[in-house]
C-alpha positions as CSV (number, residue, x, y, z in Angstrom):
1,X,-1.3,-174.1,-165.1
2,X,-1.0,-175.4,-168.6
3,X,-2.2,-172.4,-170.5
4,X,-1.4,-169.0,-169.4
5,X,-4.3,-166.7,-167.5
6,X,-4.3,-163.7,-169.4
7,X,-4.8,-160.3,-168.2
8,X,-4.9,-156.9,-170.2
9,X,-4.4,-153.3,-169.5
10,X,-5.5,-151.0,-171.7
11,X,-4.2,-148.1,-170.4
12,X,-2.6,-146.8,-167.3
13,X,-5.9,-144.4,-166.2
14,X,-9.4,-144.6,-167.9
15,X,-9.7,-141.4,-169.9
16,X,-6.5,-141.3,-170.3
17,X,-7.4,-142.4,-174.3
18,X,-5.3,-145.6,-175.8
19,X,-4.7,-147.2,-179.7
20,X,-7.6,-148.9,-181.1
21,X,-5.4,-151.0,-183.0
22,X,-3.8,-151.7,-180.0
23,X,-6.6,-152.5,-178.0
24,X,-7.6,-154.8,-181.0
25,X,-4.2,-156.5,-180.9
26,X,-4.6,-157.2,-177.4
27,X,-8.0,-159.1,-178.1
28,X,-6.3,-161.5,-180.8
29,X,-4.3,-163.0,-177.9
30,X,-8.2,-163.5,-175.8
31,X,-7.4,-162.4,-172.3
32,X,-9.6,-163.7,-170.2
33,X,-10.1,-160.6,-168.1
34,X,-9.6,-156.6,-168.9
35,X,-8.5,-154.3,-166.2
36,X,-7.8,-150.5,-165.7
37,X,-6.7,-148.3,-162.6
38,X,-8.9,-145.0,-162.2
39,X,-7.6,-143.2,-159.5
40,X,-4.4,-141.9,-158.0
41,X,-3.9,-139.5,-155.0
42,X,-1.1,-138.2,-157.8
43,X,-3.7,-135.3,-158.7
44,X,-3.3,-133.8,-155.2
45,X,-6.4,-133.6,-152.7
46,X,-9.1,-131.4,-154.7
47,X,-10.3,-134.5,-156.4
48,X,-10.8,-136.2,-152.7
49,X,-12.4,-132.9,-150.8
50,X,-14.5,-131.8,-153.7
51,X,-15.7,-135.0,-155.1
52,X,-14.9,-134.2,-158.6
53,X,-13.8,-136.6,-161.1
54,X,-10.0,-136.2,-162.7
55,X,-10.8,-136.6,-166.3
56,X,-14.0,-135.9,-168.3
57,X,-17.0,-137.3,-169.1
58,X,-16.2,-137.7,-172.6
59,X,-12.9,-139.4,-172.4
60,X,-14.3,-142.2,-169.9
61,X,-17.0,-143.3,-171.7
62,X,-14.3,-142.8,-174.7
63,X,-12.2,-145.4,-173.4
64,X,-15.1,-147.6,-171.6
65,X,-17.1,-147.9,-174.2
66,X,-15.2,-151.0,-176.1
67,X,-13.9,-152.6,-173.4
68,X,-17.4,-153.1,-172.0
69,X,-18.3,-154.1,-175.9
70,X,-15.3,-156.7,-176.0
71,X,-16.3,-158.2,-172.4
72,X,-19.8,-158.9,-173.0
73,X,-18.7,-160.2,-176.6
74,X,-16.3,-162.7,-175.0
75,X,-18.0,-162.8,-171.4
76,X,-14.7,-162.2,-169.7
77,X,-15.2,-159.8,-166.9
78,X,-13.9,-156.2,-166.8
79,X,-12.7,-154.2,-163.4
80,X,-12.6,-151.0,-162.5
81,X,-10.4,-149.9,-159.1
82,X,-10.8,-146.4,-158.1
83,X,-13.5,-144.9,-160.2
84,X,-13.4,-141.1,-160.9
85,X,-10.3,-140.5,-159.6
86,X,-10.5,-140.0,-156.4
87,X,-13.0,-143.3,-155.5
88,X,-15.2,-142.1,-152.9
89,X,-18.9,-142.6,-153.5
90,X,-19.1,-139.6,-155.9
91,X,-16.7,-140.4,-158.2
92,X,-17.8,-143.7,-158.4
93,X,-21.9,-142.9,-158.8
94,X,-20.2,-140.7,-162.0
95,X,-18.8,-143.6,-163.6
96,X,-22.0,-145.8,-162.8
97,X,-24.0,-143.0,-164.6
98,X,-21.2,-143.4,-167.7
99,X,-21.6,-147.4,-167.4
100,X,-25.3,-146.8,-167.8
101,X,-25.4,-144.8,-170.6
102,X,-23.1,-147.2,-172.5
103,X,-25.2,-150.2,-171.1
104,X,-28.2,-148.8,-172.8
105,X,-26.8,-147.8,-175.9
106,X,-25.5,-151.7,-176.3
107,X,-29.1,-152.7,-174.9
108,X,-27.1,-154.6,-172.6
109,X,-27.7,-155.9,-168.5
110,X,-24.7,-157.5,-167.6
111,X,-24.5,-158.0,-163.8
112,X,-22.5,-155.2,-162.6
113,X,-21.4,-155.0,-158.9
114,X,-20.1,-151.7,-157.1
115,X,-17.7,-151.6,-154.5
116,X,-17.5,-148.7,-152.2
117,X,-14.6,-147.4,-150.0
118,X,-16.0,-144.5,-148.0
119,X,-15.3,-144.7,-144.2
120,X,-18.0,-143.4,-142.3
121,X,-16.4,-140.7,-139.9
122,X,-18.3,-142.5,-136.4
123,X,-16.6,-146.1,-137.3
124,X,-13.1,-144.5,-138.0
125,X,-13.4,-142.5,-134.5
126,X,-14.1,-145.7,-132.7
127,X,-11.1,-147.0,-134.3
128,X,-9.1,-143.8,-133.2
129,X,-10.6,-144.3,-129.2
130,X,-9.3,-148.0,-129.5
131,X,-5.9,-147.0,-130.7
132,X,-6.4,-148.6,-133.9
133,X,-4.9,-145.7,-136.0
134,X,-1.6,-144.9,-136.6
135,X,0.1,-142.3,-139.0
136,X,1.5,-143.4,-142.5
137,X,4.5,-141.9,-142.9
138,X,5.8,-138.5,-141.8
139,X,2.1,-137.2,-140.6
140,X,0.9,-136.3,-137.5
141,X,-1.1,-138.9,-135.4
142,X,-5.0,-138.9,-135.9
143,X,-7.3,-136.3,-134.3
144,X,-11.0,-136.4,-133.3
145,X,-11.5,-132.7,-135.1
146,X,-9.3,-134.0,-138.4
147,X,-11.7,-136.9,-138.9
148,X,-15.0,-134.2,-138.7
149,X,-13.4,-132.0,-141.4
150,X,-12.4,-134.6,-143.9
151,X,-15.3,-134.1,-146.5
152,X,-14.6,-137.3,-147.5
153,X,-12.5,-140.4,-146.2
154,X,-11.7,-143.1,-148.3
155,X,-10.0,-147.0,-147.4
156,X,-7.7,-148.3,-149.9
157,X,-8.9,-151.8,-150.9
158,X,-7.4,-155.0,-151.8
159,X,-7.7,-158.2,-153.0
160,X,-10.8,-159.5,-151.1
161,X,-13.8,-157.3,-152.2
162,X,-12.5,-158.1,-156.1
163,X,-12.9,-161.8,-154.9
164,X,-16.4,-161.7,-153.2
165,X,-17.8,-159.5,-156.6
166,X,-15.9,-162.4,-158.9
167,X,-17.7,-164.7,-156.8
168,X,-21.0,-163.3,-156.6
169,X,-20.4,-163.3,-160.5
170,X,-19.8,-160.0,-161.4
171,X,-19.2,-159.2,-165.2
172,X,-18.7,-155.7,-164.4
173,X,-17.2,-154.4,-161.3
174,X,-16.7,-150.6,-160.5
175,X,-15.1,-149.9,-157.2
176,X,-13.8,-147.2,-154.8
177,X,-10.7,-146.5,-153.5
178,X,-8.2,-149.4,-154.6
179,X,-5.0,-150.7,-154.0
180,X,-3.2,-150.4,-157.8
181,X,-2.0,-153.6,-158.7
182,X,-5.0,-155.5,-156.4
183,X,-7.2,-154.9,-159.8
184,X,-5.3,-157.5,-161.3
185,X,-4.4,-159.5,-159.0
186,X,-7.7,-160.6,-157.6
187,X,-8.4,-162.1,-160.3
188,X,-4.8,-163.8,-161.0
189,X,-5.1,-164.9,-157.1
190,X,-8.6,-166.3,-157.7
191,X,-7.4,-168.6,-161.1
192,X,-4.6,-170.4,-159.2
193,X,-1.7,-167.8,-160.0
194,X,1.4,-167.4,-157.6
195,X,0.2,-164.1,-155.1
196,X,3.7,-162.9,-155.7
197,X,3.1,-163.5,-159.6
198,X,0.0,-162.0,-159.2
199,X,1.1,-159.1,-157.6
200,X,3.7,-158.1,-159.4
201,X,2.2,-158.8,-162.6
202,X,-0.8,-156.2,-161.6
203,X,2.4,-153.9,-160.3
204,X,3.4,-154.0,-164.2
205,X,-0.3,-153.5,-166.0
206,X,-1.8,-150.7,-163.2
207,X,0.0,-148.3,-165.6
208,X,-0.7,-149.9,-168.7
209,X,2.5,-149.5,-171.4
210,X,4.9,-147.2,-168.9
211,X,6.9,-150.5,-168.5
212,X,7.5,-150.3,-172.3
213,X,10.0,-148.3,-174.5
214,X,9.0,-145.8,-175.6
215,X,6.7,-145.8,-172.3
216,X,3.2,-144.3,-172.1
217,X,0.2,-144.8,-170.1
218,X,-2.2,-143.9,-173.2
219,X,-2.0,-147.7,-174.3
220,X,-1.7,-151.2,-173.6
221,X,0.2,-154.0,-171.7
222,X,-0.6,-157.7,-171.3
223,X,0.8,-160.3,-168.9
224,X,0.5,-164.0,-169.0
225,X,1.0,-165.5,-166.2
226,X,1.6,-169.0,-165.0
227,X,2.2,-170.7,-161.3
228,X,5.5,-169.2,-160.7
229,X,6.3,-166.6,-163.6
230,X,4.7,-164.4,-166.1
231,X,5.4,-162.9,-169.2
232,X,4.9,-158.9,-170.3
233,X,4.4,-157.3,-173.2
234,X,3.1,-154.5,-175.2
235,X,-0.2,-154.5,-176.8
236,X,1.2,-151.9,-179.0
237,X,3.9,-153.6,-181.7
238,X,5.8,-150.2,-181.6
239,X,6.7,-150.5,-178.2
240,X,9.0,-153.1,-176.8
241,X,9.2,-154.4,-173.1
242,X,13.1,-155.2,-172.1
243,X,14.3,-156.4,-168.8
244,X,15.6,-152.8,-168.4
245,X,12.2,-151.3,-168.2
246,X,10.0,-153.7,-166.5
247,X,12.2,-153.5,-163.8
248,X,12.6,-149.7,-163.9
249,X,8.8,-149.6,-163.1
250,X,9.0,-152.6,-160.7
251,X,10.3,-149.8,-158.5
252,X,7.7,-146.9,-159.7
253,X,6.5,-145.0,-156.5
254,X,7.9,-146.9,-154.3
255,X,9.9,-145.9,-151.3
256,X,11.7,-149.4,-150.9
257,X,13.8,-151.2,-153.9
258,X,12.6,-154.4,-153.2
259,X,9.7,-154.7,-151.1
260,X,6.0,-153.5,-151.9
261,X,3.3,-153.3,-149.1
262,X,-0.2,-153.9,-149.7
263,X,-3.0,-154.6,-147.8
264,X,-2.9,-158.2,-147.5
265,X,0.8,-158.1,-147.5
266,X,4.3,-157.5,-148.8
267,X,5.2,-158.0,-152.2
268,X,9.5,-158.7,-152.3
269,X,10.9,-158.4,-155.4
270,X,14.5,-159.0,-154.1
271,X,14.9,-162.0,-156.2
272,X,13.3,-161.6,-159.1
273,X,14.3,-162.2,-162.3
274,X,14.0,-160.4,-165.6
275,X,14.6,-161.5,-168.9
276,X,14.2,-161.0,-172.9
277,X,12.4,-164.2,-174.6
278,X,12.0,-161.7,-177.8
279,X,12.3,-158.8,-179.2
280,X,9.3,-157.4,-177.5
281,X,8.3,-159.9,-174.9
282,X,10.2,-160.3,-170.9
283,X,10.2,-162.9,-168.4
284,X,9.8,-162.4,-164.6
285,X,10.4,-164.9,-162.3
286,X,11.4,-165.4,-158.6
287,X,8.5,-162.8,-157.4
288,X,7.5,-163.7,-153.9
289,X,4.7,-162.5,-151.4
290,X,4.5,-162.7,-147.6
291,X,1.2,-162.5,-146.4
292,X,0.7,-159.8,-143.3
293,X,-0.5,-161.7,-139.8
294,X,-3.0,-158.1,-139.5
295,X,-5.0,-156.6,-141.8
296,X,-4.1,-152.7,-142.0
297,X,-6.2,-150.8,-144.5
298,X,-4.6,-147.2,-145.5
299,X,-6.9,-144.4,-145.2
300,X,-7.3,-141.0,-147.4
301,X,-8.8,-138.1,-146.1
302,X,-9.5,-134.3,-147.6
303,X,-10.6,-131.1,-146.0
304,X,-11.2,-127.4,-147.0
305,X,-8.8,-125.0,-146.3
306,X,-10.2,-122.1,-148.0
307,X,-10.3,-120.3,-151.3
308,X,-7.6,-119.6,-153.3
309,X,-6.2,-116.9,-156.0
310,X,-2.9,-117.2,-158.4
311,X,-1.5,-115.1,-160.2
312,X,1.3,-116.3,-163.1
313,X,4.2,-114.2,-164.5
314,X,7.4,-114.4,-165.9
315,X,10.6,-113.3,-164.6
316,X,14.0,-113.1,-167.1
317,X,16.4,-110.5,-165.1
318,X,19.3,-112.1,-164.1
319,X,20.1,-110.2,-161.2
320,X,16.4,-110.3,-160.0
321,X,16.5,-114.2,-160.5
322,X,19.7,-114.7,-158.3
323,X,18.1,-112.2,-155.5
324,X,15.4,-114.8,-155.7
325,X,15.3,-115.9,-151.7
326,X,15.1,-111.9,-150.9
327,X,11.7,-110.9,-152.9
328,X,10.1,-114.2,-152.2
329,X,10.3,-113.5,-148.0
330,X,9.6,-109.9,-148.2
331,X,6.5,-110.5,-150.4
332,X,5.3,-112.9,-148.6
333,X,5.9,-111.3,-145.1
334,X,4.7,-108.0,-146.4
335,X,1.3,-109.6,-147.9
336,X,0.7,-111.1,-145.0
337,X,1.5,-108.5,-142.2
338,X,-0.8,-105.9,-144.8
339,X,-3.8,-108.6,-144.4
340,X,-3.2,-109.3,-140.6
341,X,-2.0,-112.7,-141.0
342,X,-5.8,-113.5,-142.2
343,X,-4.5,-115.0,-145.5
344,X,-1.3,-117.5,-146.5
345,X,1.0,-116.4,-149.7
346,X,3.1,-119.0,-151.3
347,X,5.3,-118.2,-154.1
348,X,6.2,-120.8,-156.6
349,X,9.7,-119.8,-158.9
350,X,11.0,-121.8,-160.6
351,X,13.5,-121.5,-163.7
352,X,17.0,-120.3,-164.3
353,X,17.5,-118.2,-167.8
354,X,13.8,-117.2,-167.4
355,X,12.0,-117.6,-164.1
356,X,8.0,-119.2,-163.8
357,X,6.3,-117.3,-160.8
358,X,3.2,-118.2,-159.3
359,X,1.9,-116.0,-156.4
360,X,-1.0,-118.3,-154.5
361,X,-2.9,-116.6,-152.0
362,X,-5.1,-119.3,-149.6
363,X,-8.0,-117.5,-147.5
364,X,-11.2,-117.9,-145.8
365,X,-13.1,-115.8,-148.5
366,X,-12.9,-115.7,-151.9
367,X,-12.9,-112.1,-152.0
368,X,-10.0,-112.0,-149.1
369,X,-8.2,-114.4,-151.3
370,X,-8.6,-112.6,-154.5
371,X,-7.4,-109.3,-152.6
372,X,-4.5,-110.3,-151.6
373,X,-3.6,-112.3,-154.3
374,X,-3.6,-109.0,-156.5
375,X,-1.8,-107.2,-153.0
376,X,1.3,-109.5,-153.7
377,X,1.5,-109.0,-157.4
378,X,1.4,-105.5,-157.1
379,X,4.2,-105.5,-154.6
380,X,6.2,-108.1,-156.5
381,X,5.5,-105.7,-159.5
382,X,7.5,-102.9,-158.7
383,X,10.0,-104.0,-155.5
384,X,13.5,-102.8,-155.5
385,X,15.5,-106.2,-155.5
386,X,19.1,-106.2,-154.6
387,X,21.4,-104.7,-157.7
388,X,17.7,-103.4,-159.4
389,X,18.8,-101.1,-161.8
390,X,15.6,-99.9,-164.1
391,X,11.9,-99.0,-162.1
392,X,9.6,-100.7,-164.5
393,X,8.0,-103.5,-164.1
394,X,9.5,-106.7,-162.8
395,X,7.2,-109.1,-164.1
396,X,5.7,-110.5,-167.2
397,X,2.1,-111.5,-167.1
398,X,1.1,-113.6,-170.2
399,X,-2.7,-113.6,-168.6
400,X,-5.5,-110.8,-168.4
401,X,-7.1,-111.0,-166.4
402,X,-3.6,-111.7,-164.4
403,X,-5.5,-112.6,-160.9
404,X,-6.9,-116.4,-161.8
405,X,-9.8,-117.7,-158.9
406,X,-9.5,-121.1,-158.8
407,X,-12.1,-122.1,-155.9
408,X,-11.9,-123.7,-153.1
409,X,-8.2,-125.3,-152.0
410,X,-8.3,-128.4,-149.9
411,X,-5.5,-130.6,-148.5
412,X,-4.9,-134.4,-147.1
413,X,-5.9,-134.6,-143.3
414,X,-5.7,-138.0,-142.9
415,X,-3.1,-139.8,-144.5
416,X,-2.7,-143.1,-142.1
417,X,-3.6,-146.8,-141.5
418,X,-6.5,-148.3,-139.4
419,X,-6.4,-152.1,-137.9
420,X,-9.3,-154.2,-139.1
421,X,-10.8,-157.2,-137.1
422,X,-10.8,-159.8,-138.0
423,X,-14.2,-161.1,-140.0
424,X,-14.7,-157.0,-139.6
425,X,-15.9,-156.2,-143.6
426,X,-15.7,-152.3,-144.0
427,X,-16.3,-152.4,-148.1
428,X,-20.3,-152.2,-149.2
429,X,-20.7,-154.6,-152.0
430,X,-24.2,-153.6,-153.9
431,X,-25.4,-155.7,-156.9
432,X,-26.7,-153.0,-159.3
């Protein structure tokens, strides 16, 4: 590779709003392919269990709008991994419908391929009877009764449903659930790019300009990468890339320094290389990528857990703040015991020279929750904390109404890794 493949970020999650002068900047350079990551489990399981997008409407269409403009211009194609937030099939129908609206307004029809991740809950508990599942991380092994609650179960993909849309010429491609950095790298893997290049280039741009100083992911980065090393920099001239920082988020969310699992395989990072070739602009070399001999796809699974209630106040007594531990059990065990262990309390304090509370009360009916929710405050209101000296109130509500229903609560059930067979193709690939 002569010339360098291109490949730009414009942001680190769509909606997530970036520079037009960036995004314009970025163009002047003509990558030959625009990426952006949609999705992260970091928003906690509602998004999964209730199928509801992360960001609005208004700010993904926002932010889709000219990078859809700039790829039909320059007929470079655009990806999007793990549409809505969440990526099971509702969030990425929602950002279809967005797509459509946009595709209509340009009087465009580009060929736009969908990729979806949903696991359908018979297929994943064949898996389970062929002991095929097993538990990522500290989680309890898979159950029959876990996989019927999930309201919806979701398979992180890599690399090889990017490839088959590329192939089947996609100019647009909106997908489920995906692996972050497989987004770019698919595309890196398919023009001849080192994987371990590839991959750790798309480890760099899944959060668009967090790699740079002064780090965001409301704007740009762009890689050029070659056989065996690629370059990084900011799409923004304000920011500034330095070996400092790129490496700093070579290690983002990761649990080991060096080594990176993925789907297809391990990225290693041990002997990489960073370096300054300007003021803005850093080198990474000596990336490598060892393929995995099976092919283990991470599941994600949510399930209802009930409704729940919160109620926020304020505490700034000293000797109430140290006697912390004391009112938080007694609250909670007298909340519960009051409601006949029918309802869970959590209390959330946090602070020092003025304490943040947050009383959450989880139950099977929104009234039940709401109830003793209100219960807690109450109690918390006016108990007699060691070295209490006046009998007003304890707390300080900023909010009226101070009881806040919030809906229905959900939580990850499955959280684990499945063994796929081999020539076994779990992803639905539809040409729209």
């Amino acid at each position: 590779m002569k010339e360098p493949l291109i490949i730009f970020s414009p942001q680190g999650m769509l909606g997530y709003g970036y520079p037009l002068s960036s995004f314009e900047r970025a163009l002047s350079f003509n990558p030959h392919m625009i990426g952006v990551d949609a999705g992260s489990t970091d928003a906690g399981p509602y998004r999964l269990g209730s199928g509801k997008p992360t960001v609005s409407k208004e700010a993904v269409k926002k932010d889709l709008t000219p990078m859809v403009r700039s790829c039909l211009a320059r007929k470079i194609p655009i990806i999007v991994g793990s549409a809505g937030g969440a990526g099971a099939r509702p969030h990425v129908d929602w950002v279809l419908d967005i797509l459509w609206e946009i595709l209509k307004e340009e009087r465009a029809k580009p060929q736009v391929i969908v990729v979806y991740s949903d696991v359908a809950k018979g297929w994943l508990k064949k898996k389970l009877f062929q002991n095929k599942v097993k538990p990522l991380g500290p989680v309890n092994q898979l159950k029959e009764e876990e996989i019927e609650r999930a309201n919806h179960i979701v398979a992180v993909m890599g690399i090889q449903p990017y490839l088959k849309a590329l192939e089947m010429g996609a100019e647009i491609i909106i997908t489920g659930r995906s692996n972050d950095p497989a987004i770019f790298a698919s595309y890196a893997v398919m023009m001849g790019t080192g994987w371990g290049q590839a991959f750790h280039a798309g480890k760099i741009l899944e959060c668009g300009a967090i790699a740079a100083v002064p780090g965001t992911a409301s704007d740009g980065m762009l890689a050029f990468l070659f056989k065996d090393h690629f370059f990084v920099e900011p799409a923004n001239p304000k920011r500034i890339c330095t070996p400092l920082s790129v490496a700093a988020h070579s290690l983002y969310e990761k649990e080991h320094p060096y080594l990176i699992p993925g789907p297809e395989g391990i990225l290693n990072i041990q002997e990489a290389q960073f370096y300054s070739v300007s003021d803005r602009r850093v080198k990474v070399e000596g990336s490598s990528f060892e393929k995995a001999k099976e092919l283990w796809i991470k599941l994600e699974g949510a399930k209802e857990v009930g409704y729940r209630c919160i109620s926020i106040a304020f505490v700034k007594d000293p000797l109430m703040i140290q006697a912390k531990q004391e009112w938080v059990e007694a609250t909670v065990e007298a909340t519960e015991s009051y409601f006949e262990r029918k309802v869970k309390l959590l209390i959330h304090a946090r602070g020092k020279g003025e304490m943040t509370v947050i009383i959450e009360a989880v139950a099977p009916e929104e009234e039940l929750a709401k109830a003793a929710c209100s219960w807690a405050r109450s109690y918390l209101m006016h108990y007699h904390y060691r070295g209490r000296k006046a009998t007003s109130g304890n707390l300080a509500i900023p909010f009226s109404p101070s009881d806040i229903t919030v809906g229905l609560a959900y939580e990850f059930n499955i959280h684990h890794l499945v063994k796929i067979d081999e020539n076994e193709d779990i992803f639905e690939i539809a040409t729209c």
